[in-house]
Backbone as JSON, one array per atom type, in Angstrom:
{
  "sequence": "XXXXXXXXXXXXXXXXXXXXXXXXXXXXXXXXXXXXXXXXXXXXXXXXXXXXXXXXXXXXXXXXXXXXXXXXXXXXXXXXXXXXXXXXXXXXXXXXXXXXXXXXXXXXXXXXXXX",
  "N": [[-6.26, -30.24, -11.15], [-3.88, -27.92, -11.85], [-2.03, -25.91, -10.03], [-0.97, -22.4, -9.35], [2.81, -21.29, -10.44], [5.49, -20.27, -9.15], [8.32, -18.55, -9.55], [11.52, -20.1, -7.74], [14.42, -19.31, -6.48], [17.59, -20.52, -4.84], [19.86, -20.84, -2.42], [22.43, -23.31, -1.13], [24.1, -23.74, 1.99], [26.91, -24.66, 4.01], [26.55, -23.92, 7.26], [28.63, -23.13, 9.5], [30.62, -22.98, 7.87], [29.79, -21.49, 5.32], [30.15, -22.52, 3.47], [29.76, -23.53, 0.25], [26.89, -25.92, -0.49], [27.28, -28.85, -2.81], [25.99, -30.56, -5.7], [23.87, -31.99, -4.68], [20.44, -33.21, -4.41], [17.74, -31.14, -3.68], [14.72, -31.11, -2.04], [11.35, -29.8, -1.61], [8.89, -31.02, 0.42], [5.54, -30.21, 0.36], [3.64, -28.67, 3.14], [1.1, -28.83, 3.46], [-2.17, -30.3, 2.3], [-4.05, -30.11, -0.63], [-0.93, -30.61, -1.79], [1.93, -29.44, -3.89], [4.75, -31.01, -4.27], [8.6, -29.77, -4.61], [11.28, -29.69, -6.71], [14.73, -29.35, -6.53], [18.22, -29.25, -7.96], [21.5, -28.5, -6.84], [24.37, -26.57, -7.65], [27.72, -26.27, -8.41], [28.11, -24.0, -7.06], [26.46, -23.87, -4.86], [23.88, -23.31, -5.98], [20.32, -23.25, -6.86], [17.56, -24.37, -8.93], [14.27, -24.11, -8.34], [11.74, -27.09, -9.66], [8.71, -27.87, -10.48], [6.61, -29.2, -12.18], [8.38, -29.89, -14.18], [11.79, -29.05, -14.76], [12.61, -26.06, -13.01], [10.02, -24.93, -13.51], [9.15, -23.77, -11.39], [7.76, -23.33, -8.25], [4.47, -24.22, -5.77], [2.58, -21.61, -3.91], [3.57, -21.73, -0.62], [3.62, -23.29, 2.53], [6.67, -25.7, 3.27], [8.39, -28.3, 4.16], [12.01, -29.0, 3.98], [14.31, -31.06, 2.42], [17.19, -33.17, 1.53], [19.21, -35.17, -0.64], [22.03, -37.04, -1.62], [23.54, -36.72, -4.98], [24.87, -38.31, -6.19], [25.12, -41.02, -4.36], [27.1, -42.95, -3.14], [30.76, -41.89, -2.43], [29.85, -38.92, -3.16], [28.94, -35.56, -2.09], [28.65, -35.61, 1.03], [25.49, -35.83, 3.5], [23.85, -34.72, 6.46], [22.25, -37.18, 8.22], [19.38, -36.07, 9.21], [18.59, -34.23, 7.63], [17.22, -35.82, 5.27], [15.22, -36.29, 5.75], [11.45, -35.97, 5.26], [9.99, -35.71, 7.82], [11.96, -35.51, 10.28], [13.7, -33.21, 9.41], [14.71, -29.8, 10.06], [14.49, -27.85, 8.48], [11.98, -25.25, 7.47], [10.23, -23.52, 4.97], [8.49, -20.95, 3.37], [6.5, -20.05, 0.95], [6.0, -17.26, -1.11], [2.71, -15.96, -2.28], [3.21, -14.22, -4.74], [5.2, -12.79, -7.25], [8.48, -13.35, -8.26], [10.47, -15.8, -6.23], [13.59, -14.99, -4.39], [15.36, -17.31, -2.3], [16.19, -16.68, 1.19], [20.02, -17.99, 2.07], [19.95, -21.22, 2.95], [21.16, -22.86, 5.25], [23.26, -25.83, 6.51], [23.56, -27.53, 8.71], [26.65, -29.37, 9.87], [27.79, -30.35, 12.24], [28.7, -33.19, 13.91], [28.67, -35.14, 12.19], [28.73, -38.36, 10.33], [28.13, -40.21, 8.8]],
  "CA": [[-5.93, -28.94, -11.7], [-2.5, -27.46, -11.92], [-1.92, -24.92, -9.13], [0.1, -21.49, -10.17], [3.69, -21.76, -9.55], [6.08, -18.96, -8.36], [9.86, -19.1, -9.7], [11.73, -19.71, -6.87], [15.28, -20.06, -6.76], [18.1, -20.18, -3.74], [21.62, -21.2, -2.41], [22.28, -23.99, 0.08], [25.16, -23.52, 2.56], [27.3, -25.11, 5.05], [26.24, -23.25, 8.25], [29.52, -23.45, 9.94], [31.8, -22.11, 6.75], [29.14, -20.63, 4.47], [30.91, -23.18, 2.02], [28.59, -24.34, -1.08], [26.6, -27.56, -0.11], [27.5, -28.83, -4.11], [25.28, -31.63, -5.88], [22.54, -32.47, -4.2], [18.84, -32.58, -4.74], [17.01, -30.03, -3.01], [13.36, -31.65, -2.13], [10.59, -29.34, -0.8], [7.83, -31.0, 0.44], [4.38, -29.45, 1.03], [3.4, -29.45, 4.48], [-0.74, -28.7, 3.5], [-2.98, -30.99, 1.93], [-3.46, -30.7, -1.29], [0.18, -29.92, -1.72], [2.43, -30.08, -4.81], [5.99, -31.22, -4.1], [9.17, -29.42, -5.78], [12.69, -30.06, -6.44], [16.13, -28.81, -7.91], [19.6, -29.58, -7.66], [22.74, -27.88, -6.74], [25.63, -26.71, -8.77], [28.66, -26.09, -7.88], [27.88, -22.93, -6.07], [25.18, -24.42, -3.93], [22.55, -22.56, -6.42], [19.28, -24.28, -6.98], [15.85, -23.52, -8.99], [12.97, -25.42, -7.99], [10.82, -27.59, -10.15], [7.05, -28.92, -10.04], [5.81, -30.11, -13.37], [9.33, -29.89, -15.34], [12.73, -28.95, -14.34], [12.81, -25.46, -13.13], [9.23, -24.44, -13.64], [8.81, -22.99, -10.08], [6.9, -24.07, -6.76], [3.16, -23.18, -5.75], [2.63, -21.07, -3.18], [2.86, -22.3, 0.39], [5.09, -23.89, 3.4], [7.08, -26.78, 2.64], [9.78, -28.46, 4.94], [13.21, -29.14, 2.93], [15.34, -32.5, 2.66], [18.26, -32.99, 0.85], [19.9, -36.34, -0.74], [23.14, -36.87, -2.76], [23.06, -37.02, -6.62], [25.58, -39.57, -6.0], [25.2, -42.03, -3.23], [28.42, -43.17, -3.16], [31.43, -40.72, -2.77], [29.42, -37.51, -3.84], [28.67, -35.15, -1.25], [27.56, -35.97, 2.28], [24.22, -34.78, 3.79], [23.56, -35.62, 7.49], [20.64, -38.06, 8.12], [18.19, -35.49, 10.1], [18.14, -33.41, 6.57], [16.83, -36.39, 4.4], [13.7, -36.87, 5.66], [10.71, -34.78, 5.62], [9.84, -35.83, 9.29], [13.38, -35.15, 10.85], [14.94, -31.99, 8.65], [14.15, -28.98, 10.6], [14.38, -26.49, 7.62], [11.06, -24.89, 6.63], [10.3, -22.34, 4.19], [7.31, -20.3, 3.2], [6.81, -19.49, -0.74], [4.63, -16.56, -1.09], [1.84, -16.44, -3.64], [3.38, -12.92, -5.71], [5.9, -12.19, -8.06], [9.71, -14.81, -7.86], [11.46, -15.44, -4.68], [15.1, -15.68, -4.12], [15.25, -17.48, -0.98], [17.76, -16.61, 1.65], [20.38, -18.93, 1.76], [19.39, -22.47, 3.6], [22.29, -23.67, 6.21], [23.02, -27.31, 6.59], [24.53, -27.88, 10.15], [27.41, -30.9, 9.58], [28.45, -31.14, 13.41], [28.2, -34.46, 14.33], [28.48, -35.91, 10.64], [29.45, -39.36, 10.82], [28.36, -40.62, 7.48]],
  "C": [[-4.55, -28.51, -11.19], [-2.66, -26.62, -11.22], [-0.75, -24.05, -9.78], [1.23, -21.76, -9.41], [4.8, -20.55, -9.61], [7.37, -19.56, -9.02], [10.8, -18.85, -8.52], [13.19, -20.52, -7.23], [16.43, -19.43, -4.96], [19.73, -21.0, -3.65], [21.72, -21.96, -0.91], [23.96, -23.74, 0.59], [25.44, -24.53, 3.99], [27.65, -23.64, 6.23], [27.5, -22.65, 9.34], [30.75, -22.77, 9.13], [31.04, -21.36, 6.1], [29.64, -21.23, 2.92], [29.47, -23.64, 1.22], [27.77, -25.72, -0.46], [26.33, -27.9, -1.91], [26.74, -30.35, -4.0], [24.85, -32.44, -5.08], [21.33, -32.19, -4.27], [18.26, -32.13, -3.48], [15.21, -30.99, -3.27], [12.62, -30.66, -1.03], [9.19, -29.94, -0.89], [6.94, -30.24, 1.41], [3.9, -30.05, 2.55], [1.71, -29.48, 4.62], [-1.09, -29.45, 2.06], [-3.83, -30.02, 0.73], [-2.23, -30.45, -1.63], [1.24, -30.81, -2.55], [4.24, -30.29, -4.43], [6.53, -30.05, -5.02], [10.58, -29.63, -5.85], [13.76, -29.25, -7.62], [17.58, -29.78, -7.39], [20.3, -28.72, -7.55], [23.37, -28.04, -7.29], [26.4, -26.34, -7.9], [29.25, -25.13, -6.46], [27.1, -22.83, -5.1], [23.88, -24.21, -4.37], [21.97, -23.6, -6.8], [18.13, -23.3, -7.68], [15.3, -24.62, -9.16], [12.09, -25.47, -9.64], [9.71, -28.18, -9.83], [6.62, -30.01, -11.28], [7.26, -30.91, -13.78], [10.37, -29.03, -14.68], [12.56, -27.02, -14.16], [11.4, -23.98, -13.43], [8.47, -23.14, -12.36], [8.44, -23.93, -9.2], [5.88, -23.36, -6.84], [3.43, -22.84, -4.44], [2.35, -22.11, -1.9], [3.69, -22.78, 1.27], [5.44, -25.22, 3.27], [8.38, -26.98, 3.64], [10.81, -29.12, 3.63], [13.83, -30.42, 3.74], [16.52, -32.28, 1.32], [18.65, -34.92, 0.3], [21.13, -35.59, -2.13], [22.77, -37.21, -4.24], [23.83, -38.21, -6.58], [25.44, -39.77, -4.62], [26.45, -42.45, -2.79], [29.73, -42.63, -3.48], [30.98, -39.4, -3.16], [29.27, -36.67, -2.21], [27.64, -35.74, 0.23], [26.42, -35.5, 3.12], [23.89, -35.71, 5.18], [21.88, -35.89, 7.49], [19.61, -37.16, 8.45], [17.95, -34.68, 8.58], [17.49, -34.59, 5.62], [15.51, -37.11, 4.48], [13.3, -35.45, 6.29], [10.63, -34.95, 7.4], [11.27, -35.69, 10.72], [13.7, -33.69, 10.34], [13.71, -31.05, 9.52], [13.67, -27.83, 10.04], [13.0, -26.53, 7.06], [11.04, -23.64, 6.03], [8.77, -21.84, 3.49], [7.55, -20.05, 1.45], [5.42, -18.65, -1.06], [4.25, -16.55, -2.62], [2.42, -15.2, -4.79], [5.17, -12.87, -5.82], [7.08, -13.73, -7.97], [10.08, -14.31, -6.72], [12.42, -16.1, -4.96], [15.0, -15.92, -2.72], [16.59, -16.97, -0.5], [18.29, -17.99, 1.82], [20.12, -19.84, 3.5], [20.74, -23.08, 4.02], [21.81, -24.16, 6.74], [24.05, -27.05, 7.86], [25.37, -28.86, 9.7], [27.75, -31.2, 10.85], [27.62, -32.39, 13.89], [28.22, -35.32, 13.29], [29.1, -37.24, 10.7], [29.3, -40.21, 9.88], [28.55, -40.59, 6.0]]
}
């Protein structure tokens, strides 16, 4: 069964400038059992709206740690390693069960970036 899903949308940032973190997929996975993944991408401006079923549909309610990868692998934006896995990235986020949430914006540390 399809769980309800909340429109949730937000803005990723470099922590350090407050600059855009531009094209990259945004992955929130669930941290509770049964628990539906959700994902978006970044535009230019760092903005993102999450998907579950279908691009943009929302997230279901619930806490979910965040990862990041490039849309491009090669030359596109860089994302340090500790953000690209669920079990490393430190960012979590709550998605409550009522009405849409704009998240606040999600800063990416880069010190130490080396690839």
């Amino acid at each position: 069964m399809r769980p309800s899903l909340v429109a949730v949308k937000g803005l990723v940032v470099n922590e350090n400038n407050d600059q855009p973190l531009s094209d990259v997929v945004v992955k929130f996975t669930a941290l509770s059992s049964p628990g539906f993944g959700a994902v978006g991408k970044t535009d230019s401006n760092g903005a993102f709206v999450l998907g579950t079923f279908v691009p943009d549909d929302g997230a279901a309610p619930g806490q979910y740690v965040v990862t990041f990868e490039p849309v491009k692998p090669k030359g596109g934006t860089k994302v340090p390693k500790m953000y690209t896995d669920a079990q490393s990235s430190p960012l979590k986020v709550e998605i409550p069960s009522w009405g849409s949430t704009e998240l606040p914006p999600i800063k990416v540390s880069f010190e130490g970036l080396t690839n």
